[in-house]
C-alpha positions as CSV (number, residue, x, y, z in Angstrom):
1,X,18.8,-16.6,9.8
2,X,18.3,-13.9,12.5
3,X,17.1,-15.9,15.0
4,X,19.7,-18.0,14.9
5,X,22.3,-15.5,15.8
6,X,23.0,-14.6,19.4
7,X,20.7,-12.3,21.5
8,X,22.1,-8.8,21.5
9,X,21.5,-6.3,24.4
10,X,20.8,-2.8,23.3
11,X,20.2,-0.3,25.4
12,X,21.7,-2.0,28.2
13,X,18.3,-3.1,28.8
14,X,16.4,-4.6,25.3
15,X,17.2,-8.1,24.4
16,X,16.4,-8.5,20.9
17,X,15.6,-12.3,20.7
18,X,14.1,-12.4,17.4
19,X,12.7,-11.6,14.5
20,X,9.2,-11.0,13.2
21,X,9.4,-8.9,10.1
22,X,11.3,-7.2,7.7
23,X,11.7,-4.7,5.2
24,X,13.7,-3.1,2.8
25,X,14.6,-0.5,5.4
26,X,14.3,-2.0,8.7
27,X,14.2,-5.6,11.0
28,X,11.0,-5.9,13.5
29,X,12.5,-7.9,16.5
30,X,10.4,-9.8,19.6
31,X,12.7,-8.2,22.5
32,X,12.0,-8.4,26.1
33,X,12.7,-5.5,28.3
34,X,15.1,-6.2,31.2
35,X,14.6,-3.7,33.7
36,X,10.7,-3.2,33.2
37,X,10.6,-7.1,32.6
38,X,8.0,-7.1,29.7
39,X,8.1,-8.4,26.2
40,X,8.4,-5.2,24.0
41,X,9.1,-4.7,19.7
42,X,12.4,-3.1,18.5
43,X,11.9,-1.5,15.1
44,X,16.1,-1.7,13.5
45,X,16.2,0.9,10.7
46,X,18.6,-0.3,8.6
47,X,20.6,1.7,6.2
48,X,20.2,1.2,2.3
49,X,22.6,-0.4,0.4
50,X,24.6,1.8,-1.5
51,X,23.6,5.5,0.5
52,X,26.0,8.0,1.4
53,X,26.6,9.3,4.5
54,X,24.3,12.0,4.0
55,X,21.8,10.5,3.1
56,X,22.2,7.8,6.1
57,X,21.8,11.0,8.1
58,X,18.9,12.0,6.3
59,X,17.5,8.2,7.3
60,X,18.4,8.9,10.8
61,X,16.8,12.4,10.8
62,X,13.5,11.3,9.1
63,X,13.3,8.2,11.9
64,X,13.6,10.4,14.7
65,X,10.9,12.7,13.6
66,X,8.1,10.3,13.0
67,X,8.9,8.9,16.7
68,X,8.8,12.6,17.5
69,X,5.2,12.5,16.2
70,X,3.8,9.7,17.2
71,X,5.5,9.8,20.9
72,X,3.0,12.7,21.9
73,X,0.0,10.1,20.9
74,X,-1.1,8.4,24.4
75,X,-4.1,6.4,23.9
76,X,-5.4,3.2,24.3
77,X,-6.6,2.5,20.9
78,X,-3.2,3.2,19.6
79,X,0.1,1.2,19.9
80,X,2.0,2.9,22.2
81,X,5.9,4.3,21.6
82,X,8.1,3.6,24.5
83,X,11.9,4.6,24.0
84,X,14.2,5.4,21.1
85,X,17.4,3.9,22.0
86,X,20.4,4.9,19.3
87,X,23.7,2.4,19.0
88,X,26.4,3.5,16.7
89,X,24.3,6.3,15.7
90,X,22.0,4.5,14.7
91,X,18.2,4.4,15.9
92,X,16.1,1.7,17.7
93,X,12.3,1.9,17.9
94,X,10.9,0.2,21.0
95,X,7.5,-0.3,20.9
96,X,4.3,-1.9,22.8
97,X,4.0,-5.5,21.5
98,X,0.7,-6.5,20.8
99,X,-0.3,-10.5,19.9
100,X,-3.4,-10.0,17.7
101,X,-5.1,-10.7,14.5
102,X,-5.9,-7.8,11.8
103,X,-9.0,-6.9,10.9
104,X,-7.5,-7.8,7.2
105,X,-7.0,-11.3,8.1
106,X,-10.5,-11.7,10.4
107,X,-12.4,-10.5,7.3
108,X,-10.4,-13.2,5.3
109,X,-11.0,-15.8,7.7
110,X,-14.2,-15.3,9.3
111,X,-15.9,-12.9,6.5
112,X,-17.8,-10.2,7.3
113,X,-18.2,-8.8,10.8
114,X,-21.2,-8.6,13.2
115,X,-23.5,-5.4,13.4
116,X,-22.1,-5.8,17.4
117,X,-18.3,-6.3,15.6
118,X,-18.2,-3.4,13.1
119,X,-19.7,-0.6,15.9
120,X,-16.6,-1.9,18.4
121,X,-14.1,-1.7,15.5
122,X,-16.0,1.9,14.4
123,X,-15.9,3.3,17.8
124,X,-12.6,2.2,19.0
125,X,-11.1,3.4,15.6
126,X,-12.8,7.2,15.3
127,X,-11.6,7.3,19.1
128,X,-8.1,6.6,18.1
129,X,-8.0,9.2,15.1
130,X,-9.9,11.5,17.1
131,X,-6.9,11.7,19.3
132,X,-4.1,11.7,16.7
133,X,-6.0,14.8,15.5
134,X,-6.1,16.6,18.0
135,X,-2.5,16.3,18.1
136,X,-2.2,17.8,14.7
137,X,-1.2,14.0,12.9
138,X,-3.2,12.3,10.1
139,X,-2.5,8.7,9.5
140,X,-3.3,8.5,5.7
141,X,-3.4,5.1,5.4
142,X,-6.2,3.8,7.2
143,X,-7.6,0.0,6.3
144,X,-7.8,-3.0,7.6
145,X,-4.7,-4.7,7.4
146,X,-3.8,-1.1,9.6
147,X,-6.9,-2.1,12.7
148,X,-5.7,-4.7,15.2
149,X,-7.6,-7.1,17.1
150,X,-5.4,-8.2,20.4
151,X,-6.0,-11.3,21.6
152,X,-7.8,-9.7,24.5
153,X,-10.7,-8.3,22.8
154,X,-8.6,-4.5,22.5
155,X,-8.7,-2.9,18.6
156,X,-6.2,-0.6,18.2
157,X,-4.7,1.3,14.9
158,X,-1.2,1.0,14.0
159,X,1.1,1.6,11.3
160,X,1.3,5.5,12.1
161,X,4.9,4.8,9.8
162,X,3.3,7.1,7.0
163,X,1.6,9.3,9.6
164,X,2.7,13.1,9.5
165,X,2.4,15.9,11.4
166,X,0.4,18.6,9.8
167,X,3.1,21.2,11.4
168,X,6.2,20.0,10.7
169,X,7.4,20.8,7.4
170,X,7.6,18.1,4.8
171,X,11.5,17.0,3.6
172,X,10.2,16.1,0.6
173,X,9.7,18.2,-2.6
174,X,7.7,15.8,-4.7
175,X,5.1,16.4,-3.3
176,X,3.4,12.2,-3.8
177,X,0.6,11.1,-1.6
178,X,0.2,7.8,-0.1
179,X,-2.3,5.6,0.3
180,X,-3.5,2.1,-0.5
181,X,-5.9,2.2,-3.5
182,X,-8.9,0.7,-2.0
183,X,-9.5,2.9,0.7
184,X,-7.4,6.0,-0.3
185,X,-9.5,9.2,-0.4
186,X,-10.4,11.2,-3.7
187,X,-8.9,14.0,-2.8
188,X,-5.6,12.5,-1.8
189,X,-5.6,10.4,-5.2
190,X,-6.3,13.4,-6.8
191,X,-3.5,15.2,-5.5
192,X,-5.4,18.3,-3.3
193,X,-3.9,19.1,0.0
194,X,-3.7,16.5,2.7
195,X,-6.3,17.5,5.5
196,X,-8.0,15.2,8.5
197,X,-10.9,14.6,6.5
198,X,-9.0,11.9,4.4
199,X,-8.8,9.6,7.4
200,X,-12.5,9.8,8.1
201,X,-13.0,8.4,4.0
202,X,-10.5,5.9,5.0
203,X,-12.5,5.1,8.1
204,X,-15.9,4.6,6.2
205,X,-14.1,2.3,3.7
206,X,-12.5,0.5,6.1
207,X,-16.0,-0.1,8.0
208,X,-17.4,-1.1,4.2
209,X,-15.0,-3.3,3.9
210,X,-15.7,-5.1,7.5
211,X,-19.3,-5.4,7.0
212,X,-19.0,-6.6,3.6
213,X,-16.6,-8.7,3.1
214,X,-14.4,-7.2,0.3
215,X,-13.4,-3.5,-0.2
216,X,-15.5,-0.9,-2.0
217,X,-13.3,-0.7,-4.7
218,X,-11.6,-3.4,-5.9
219,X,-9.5,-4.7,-8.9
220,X,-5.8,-5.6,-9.9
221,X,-5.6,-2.8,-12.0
222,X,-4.4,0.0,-9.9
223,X,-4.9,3.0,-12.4
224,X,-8.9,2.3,-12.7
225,X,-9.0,1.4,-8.9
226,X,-7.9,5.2,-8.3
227,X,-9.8,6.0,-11.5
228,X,-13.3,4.7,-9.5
229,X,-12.3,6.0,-6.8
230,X,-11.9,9.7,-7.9
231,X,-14.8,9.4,-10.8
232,X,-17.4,7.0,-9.7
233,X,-20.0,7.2,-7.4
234,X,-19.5,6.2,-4.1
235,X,-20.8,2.6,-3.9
236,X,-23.8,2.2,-1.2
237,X,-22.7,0.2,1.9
238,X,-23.4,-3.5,1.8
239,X,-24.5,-5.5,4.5
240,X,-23.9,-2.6,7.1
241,X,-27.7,-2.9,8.8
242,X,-27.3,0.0,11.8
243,X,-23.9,0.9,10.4
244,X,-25.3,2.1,6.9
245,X,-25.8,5.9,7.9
246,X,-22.1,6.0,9.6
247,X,-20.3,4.6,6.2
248,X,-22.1,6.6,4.2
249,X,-21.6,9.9,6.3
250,X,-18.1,9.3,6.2
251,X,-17.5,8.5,2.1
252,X,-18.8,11.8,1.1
253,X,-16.5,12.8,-1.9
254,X,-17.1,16.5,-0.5
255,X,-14.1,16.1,1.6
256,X,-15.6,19.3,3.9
257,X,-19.2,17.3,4.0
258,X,-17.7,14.2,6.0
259,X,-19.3,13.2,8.9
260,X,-17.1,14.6,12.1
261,X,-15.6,11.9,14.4
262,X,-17.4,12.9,17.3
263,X,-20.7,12.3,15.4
264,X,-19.5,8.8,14.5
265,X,-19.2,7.9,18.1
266,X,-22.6,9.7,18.8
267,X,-24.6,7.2,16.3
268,X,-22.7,3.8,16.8
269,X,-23.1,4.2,20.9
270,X,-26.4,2.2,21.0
271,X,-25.5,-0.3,19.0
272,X,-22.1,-1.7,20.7
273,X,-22.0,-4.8,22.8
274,X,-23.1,-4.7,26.8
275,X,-19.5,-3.9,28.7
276,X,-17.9,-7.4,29.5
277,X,-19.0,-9.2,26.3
278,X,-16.4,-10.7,24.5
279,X,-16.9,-10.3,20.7
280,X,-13.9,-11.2,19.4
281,X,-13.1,-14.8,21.8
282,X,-10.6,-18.0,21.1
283,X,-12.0,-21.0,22.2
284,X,-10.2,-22.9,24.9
285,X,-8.1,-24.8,22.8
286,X,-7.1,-22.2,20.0
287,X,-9.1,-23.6,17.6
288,X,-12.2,-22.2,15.9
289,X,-15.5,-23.4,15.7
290,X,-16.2,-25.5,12.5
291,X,-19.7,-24.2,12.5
292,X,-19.1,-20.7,12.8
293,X,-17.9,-20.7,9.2
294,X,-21.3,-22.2,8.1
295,X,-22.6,-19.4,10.2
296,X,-20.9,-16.7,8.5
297,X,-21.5,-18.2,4.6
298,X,-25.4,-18.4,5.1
299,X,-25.3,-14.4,6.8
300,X,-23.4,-13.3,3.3
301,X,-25.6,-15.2,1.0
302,X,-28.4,-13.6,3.0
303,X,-27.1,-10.2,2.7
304,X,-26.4,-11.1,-1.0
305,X,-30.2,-12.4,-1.7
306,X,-31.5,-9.3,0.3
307,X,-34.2,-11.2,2.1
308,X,-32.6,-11.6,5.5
309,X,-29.9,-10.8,7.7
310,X,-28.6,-14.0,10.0
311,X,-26.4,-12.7,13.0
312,X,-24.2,-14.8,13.5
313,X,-22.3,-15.8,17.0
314,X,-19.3,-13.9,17.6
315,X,-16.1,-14.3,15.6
316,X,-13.7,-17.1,17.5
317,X,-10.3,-16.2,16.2
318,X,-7.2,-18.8,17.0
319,X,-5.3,-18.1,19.9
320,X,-1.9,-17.1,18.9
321,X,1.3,-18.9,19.4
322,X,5.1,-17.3,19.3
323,X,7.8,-19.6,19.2
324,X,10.9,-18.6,19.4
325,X,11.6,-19.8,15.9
326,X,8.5,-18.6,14.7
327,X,8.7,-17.6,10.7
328,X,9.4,-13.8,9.1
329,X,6.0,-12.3,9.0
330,X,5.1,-9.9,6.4
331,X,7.2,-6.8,5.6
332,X,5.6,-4.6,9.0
333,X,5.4,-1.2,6.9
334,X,2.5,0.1,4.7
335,X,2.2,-0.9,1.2
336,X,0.6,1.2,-0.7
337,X,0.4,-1.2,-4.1
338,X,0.4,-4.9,-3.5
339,X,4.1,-6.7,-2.7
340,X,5.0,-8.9,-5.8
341,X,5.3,-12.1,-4.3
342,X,4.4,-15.7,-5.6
343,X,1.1,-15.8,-3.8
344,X,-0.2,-12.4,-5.5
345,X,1.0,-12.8,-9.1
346,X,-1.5,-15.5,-9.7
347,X,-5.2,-14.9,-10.5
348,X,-5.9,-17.8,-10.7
349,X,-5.2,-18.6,-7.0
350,X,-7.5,-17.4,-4.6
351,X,-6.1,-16.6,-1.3
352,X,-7.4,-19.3,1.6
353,X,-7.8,-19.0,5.2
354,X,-4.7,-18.8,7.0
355,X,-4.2,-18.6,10.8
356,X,-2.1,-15.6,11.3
357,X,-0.6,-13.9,14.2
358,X,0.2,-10.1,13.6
359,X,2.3,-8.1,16.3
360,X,1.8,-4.5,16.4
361,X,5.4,-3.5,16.3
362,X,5.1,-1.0,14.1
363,X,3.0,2.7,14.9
364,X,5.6,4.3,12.7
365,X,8.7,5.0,10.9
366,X,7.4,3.9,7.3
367,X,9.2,7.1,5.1
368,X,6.8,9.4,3.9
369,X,8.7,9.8,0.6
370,X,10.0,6.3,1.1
371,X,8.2,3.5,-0.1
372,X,10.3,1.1,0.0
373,X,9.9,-0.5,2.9
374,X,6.8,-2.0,1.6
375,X,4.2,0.2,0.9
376,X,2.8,2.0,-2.7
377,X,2.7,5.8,-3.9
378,X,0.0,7.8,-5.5
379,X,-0.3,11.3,-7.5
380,X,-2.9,12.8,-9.4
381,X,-3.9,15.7,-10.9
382,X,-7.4,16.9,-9.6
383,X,-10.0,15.7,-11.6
384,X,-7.9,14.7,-14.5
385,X,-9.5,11.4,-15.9
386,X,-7.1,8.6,-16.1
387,X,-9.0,6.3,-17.7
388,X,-11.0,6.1,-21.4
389,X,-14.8,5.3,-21.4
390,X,-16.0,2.5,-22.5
391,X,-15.4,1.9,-26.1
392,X,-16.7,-0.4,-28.7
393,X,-13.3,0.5,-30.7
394,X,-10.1,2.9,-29.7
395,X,-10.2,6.4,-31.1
396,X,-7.2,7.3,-33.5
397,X,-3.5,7.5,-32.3
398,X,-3.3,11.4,-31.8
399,X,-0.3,12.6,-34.1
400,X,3.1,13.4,-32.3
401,X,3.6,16.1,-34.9
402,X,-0.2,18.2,-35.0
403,X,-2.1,17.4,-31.9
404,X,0.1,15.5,-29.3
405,X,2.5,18.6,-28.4
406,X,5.2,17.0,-26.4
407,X,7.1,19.1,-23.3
408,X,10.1,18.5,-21.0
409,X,9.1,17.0,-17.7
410,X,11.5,16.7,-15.2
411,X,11.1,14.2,-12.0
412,X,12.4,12.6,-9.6
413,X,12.5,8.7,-8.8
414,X,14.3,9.1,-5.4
415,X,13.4,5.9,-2.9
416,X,14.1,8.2,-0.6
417,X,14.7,11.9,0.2
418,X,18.1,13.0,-0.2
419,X,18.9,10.0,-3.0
420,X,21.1,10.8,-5.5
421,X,21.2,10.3,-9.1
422,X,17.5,9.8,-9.0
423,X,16.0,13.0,-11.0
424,X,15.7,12.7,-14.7
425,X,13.4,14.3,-17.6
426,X,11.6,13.0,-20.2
427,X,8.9,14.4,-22.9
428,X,5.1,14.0,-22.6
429,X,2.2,15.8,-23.4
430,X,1.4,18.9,-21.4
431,X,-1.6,17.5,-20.0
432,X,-0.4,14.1,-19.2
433,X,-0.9,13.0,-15.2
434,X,1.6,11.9,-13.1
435,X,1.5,9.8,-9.8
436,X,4.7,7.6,-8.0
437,X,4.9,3.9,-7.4
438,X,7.5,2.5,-4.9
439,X,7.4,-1.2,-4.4
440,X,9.7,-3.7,-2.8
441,X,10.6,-6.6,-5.6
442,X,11.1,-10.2,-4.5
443,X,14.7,-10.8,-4.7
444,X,15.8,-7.4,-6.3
445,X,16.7,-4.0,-4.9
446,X,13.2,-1.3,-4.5
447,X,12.2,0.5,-7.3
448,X,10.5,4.0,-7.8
449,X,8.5,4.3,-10.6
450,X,6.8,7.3,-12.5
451,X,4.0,6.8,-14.5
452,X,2.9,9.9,-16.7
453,X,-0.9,8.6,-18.3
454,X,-2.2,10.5,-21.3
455,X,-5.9,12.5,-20.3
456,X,-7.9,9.6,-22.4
457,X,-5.8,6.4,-20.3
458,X,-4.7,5.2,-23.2
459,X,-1.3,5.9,-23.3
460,X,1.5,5.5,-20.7
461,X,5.2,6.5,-20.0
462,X,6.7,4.5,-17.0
463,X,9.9,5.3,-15.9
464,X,11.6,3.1,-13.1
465,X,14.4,3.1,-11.2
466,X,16.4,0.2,-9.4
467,X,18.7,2.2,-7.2
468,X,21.9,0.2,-6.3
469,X,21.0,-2.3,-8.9
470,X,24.7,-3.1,-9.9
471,X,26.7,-5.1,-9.4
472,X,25.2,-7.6,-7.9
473,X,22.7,-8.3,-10.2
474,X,21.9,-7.9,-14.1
475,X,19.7,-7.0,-16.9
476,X,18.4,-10.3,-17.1
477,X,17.1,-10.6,-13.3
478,X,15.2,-7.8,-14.0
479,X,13.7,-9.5,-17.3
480,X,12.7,-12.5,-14.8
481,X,11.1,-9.8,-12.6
482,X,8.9,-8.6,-15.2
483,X,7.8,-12.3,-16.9
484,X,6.9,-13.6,-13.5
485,X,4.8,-10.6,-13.1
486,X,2.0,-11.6,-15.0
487,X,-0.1,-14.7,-14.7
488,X,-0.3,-17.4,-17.2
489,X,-2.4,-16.6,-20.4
490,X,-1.6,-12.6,-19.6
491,X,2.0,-12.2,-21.2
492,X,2.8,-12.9,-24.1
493,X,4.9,-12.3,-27.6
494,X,7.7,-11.3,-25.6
495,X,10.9,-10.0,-27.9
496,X,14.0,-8.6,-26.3
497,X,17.1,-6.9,-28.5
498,X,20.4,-5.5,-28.3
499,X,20.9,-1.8,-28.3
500,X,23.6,-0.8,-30.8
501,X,25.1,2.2,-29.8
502,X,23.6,3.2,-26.5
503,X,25.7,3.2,-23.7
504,X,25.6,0.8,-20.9
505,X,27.8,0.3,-18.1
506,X,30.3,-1.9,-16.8
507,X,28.3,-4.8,-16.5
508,X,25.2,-4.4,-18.9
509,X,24.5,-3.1,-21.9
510,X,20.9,-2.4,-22.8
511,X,18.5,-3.9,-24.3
512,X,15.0,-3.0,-25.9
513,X,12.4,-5.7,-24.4
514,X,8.9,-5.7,-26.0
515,X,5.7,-7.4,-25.3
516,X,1.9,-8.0,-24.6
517,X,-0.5,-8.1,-21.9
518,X,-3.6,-8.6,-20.6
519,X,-5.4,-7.0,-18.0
520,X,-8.2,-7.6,-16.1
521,X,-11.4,-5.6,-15.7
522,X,-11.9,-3.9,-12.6
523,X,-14.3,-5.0,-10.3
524,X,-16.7,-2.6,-8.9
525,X,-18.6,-4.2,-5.8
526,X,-21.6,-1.9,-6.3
527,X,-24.7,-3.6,-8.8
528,X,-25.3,-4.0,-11.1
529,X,-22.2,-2.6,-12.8
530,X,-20.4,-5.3,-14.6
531,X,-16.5,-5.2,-14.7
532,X,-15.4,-3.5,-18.4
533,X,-13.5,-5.2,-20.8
534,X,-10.3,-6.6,-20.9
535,X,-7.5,-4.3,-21.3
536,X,-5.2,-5.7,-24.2
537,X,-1.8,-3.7,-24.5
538,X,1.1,-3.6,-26.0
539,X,4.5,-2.8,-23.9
540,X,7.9,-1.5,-25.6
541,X,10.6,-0.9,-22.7
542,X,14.4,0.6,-22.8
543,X,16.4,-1.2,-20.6
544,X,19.3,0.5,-19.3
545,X,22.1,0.1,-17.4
546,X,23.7,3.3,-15.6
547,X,26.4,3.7,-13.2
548,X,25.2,1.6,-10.5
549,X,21.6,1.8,-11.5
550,X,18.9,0.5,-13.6
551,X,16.5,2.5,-15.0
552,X,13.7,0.9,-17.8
553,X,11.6,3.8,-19.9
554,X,8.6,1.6,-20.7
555,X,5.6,3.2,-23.1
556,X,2.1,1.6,-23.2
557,X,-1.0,1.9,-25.5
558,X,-3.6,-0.3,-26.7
559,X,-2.6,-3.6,-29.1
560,X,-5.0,-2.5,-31.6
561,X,-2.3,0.6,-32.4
562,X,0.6,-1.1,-31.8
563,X,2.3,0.1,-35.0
564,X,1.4,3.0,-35.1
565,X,1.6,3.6,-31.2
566,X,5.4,2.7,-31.7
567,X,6.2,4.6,-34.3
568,X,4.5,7.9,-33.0
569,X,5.1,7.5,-28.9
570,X,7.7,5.0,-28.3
571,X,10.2,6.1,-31.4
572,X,9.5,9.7,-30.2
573,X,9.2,10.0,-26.4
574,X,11.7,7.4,-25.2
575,X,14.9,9.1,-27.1
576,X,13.9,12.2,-25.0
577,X,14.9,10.3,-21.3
578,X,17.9,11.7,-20.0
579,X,19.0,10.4,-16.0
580,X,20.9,12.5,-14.2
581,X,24.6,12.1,-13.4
């Protein structure tokens, strides 16, 4: 373990003593500052396994001009950037370190906030984007697992790692958008041009989200998250009292209609606390008040009833310990789509309180065509529909040979810029969307996937990519991967069969896995819409082995037209994948 290793010096001044997050791509350490004597964070971006040089160089390049970026930002409600310090050519992030909570984990804990709560969090949030804006940078990934609460009583916004600045030209051709489904805007789902005004959605969902208690959109299936979030209408706040006409101002789907920051400030000025209240206190003794939970159950059923509003007393957060020894906290960059761990793959397990201590070590340096180091891609066409309406049965397979007319589409499913071997072409139909998932994988190497969904929702092509896959691990790792996936009850009839004839590689040969799922309904917060039906589908995969790599061509489409959805889409379209190199 890291912290067992010796304390390094870099710098000639950082002592990294050690660590409190990872990623795929980089090591968050607790360092204290030896000349400045203060305790600081040191972001380590480590190089992928299996890069080339270039492309180490491309790492290096890409680091440097996010801290470029975020370096000019100098305010209060934003974690600060102190020093870039490079050893063996590589580069070291130092940042401010900040013991707090996030507003994520408050909601979890404590449920929703205050009226006195939210306006704090509102203000001191449109202050911070109001000054990354004027610099020319747009965070994209405002939410609150992104919105700090320091032990102090300061909020500040961090995570600028996906953060770009409107100026500097992109190094990626793909042209993916980020975001994290719940609070992404439409526009940026939707795939339109990237402008301020998806930060001030991002802001209103965010504040939804505090004063509610859950997120405006919500559900495990990420395709009719987006799919809401694009189509629907935008859900009325909940619980908000003063805060209403604010949220509602700022999730306009008109992205040019948004309410302007400044305005934001303007209307939640009257109702934030006297100066010198402390909304956000720990009691003496780091524990919270057992009654306070009471407190904050009888102000949601309220809210939930519609009869009354209780306001409750302010929010008493533990006061946060750091041993030395202290465990890995959660990957410190973005993720866009949910990490797969044990905790998150079961349904059936709702997630409990937990007392957690989050350090704002990272403001930056999450790779905007770089996923991997935890967060989640998303692409869209504008106003393509990715989802069906509500049936009562499916409509008819279209045929592959008459109305489905099937084109070449070439992508890429690069983890980063400059990867090689990634780009590859496959056959869809002309009018099929597509939109990028990069997740980190318990235990396996990060994958990029492409998903191409049919105009109806119906139908999907998935093609993944494990980059640096061999030889360390094998086909049947990945198999695991995909079984513990799913919860109990939703995978079943599983097959898996040798590929005769197709080449592998020198430590796999492929295999064809099939089987069935299903999915829940999403859950719209807004009443009295009821969640749709379950989604019951049938998965046929090509597993293959290639060069060092693993790429999986999966196809998906109802159960109801399995045989016929394999026959026609999976016979067809998956013997049209070619990888490159």
């Amino acid at each position: 373990m890291e912290n067992e290793q010796p304390e390094r010096l870099i710098g000639e001044r950082y002592r990294l003593r050690h660590v409190l997050g990872r990623g795929s791509m980089g090591v968050v350490w607790a360092a204290h500052d030896e000349v400045l004597r203060r305790d600081v964070a040191v972001k380590e971006v480590l190089r992928p396994p299996g890069t080339t040089d270039a492309e180490a160089d491309e790492l290096r390049e890409r680091t440097m001009r996010e801290a470029r970026s975020v370096a000019r930002l100098s305010h209060p409600n934003l974690v600060t950037l102190y020093d870039v310090v490079q050893l063996d050519g590589d580069p070291y992030v130092v940042m401010e370190l900040v013991p707090s909570s996030s507003l994520a984990d408050l909601i979890r804990l404590r449920g929703p906030l205050t009226l006195e709560q939210g306006a704090a969090v509102a203000d001191a949030v449109a202050a911070a984007l109001a000054s990354a804006h004027k610099a020319g940078i747009t965070h994209r990934d405002v939410k609150p697992g992104n919105v700090l609460i320091a032990d102090d009583g300061r909020i500040k916004l961090t995570d600028f790692g996906i953060a770009r600045n409107v100026a500097d030209a992109t190094m990626t051709s793909r042209g993916i958008m980020l975001g994290t489904p719940s609070f992404i805007s439409p526009e940026v789902a939707s795939g339109a041009p990237l402008t301020t005004a998806a930060d001030l959605w991002s802001l209103g969902a965010t504040l939804w989200a505090a004063m509610s208690g859950q997120p405006p959109y919500e559900g495990t299936n990420v395709l009719r998250t987006i799919n809401a979030v694009v189509h629907a209408d935008v859900p009325p706040p909940v619980g908000a009292d003063g805060l209403a006409p604010v949220i509602s101002g700022l999730m306009v789907k008109d992205a040019d209609g948004r309410m302007p920051l400044a305005e934001v400030r303007r209307l939640v000025r009257p109702l934030l606390a006297e100066p010198g209240v402390d909304l956000f206190p720990t009691t003496p003794s780091g524990t919270a008040d057992p009654s306070e939970a009471d407190t904050a159950v009888t102000r949601s059923a309220a809210r939930a009833g519609g009869a009354r509003t209780v306001v409750r007393p302010p929010l008493v957060v533990p006061k946060p310990v750091i041993p030395d020894d202290a465990p890995l906290a959660a990957d410190p960059g973005p993720l866009p789509f949910t990490r797969q761990t044990a905790a998150t793959r079961s349904l059936a397990k709702p997630r409990g309180p937990a007392r957690t201590v989050l350090l704002a070590v990272v403001a930056l340096l999450v790779f905007a065509a770089s996923g991997v180091g935890g967060f989640a891609l998303t692409r869209f066409v504008a106003g393509a529909p990715l989802l069906p309406p509500q049936r009562t049965s499916a409509p008819s397979l279209p045929s592959i040979g008459t109305t489905l007319e099937l084109v070449p589409r070439r992508a890429s499913a690069a983890s980063a810029n400059g990867d090689q071997g990634a780009e590859f072409t496959i056959s869809v139909g002309a009018d099929w969307t597509t939109f990028v998932e990069q997740r980190v994988n318990d235990d396996l190497p990060a994958s990029t996937t492409t998903h191409l969904v049919a105009p109806n929702g119906l139908y999907e092509v998935a093609v993944q990519r494990f980059g640096g896959f061999y030889p360390k691990w094998r086909v049947e790792d990945y198999l695991g991967l995909v079984r513990s996936h799913w919860p109990e009850g939703r995978y079943f009839s599983e097959s898996v069969a040798a590929l005769p004839g197709v080449p592998g590689n020198d430590f796999d040969a492929p295999v064809q896995l099939g089987y069935r799922t299903v999915e829940p309904a999403l859950a719209l917060t807004r009443a009295p819409e009821q969640p749709g039906p379950d989604l019951r589908r049938s998965r046929f995969s090509r597993v293959l082995p290639h060069g060092s790599d693993l790429w999986v061509v999966e196809v998906v489409f109802p159960t109801d037209q399995e045989e016929t959805g394999r026959a026609e889409l999976f016979d067809t379209i998956v013997g049209t994948f070619s990888a490159a190199g």
